[in-house]
C-alpha positions as YAML, in Angstrom:
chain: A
units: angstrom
residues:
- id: 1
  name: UNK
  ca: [0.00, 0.00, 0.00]
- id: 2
  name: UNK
  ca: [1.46, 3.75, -1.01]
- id: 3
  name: UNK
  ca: [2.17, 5.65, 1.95]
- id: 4
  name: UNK
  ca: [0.41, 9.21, 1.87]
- id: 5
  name: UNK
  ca: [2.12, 12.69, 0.96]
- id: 6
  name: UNK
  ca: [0.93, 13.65, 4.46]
- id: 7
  name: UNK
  ca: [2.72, 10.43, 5.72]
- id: 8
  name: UNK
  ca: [6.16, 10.87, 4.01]
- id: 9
  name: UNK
  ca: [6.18, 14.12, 5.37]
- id: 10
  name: UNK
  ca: [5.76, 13.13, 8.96]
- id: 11
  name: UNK
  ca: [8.32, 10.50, 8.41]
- id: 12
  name: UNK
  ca: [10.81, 13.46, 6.89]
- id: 13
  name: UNK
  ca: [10.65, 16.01, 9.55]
- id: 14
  name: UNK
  ca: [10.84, 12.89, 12.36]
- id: 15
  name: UNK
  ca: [14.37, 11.53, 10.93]
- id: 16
  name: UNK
  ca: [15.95, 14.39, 10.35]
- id: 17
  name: UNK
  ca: [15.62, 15.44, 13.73]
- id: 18
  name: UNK
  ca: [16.50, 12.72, 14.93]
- id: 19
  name: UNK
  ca: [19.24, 12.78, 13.38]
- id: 20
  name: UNK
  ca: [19.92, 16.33, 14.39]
- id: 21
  name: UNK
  ca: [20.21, 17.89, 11.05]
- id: 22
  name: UNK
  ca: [18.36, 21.53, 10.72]
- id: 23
  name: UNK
  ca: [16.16, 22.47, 7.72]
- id: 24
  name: UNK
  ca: [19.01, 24.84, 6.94]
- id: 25
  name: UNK
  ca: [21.52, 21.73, 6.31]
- id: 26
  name: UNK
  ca: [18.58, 19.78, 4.82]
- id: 27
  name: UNK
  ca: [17.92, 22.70, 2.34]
- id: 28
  name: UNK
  ca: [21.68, 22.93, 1.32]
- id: 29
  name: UNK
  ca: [21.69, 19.48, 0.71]
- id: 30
  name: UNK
  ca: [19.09, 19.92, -2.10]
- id: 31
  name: UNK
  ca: [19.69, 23.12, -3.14]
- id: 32
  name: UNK
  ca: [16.54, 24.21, -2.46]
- id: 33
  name: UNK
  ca: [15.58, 26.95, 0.56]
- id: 34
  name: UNK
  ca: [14.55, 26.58, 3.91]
- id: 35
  name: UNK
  ca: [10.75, 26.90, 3.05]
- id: 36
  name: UNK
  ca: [10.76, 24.34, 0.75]
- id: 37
  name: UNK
  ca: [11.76, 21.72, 3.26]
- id: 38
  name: UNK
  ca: [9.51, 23.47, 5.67]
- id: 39
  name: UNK
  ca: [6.69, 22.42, 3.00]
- id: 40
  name: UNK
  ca: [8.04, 19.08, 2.30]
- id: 41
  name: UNK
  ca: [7.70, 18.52, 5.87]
- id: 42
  name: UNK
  ca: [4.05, 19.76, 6.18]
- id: 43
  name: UNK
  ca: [3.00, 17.96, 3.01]
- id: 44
  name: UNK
  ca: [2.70, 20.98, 1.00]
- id: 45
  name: UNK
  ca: [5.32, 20.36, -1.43]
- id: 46
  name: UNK
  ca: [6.33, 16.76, -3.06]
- id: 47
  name: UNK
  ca: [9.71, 15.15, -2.51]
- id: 48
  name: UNK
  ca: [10.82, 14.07, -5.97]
- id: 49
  name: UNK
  ca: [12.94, 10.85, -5.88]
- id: 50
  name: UNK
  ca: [15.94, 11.96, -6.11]
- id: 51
  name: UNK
  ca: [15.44, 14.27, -3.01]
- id: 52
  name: UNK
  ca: [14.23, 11.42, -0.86]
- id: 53
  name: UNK
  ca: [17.44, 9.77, -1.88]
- id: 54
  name: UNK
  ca: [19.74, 12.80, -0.98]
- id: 55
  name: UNK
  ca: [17.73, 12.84, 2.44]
- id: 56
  name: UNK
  ca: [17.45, 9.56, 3.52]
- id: 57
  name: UNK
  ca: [21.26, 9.74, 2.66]
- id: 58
  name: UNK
  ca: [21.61, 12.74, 4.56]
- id: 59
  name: UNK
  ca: [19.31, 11.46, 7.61]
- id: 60
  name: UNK
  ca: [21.56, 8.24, 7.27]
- id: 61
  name: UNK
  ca: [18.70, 6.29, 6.40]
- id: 62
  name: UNK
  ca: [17.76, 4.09, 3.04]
- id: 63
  name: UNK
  ca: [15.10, 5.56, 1.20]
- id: 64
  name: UNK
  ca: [12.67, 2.77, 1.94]
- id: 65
  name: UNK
  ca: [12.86, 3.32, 5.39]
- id: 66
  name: UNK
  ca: [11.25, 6.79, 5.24]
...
C-alpha cells in the first residue's frame, strides 16, 4: 500500500531530527531553501525521488525506510 504525501512528510521532519540535522543543512543538501523543506515537511510540497534519496542519505537512512 502507497504511503500518503501527508505520511512521508511526517516520516521526513521525524528523521531528520533525529538525526539532528536543521532544515538549513537539509535545504543545502538539495539546493533548495529553507521553506521548501519546511513544505516538504508539512505535506505541501512533493519530494521528488531523487530528493528522498539525498535525504534519507543525509538522515543516514535508506530511502525505503522513510
Amino acid at each position: 500500500m502507497p504511503i500518503t504525501n501527508e505520511t512521508l512528510a511526517r516520516r521526513l521532519q521525524e528523521a531528520r531530527i533525529k538525526a539532528g540535522i536543521s532544515q538549513v543543512q537539509a535545504a543545502e543538501t538539495l539546493g533548495v531553501s529553507r521553506p521548501a523543506i519546511s513544505q516538504i515537511e508539512t505535506g505541501d510540497r512533493k519530494v521528488s525521488s531523487l530528493e528522498l534519496d539525498k535525504l534519507a542519505s543525509l538522515f543516514g537512512r535508506l530511502p525505503g525506510e522513510l
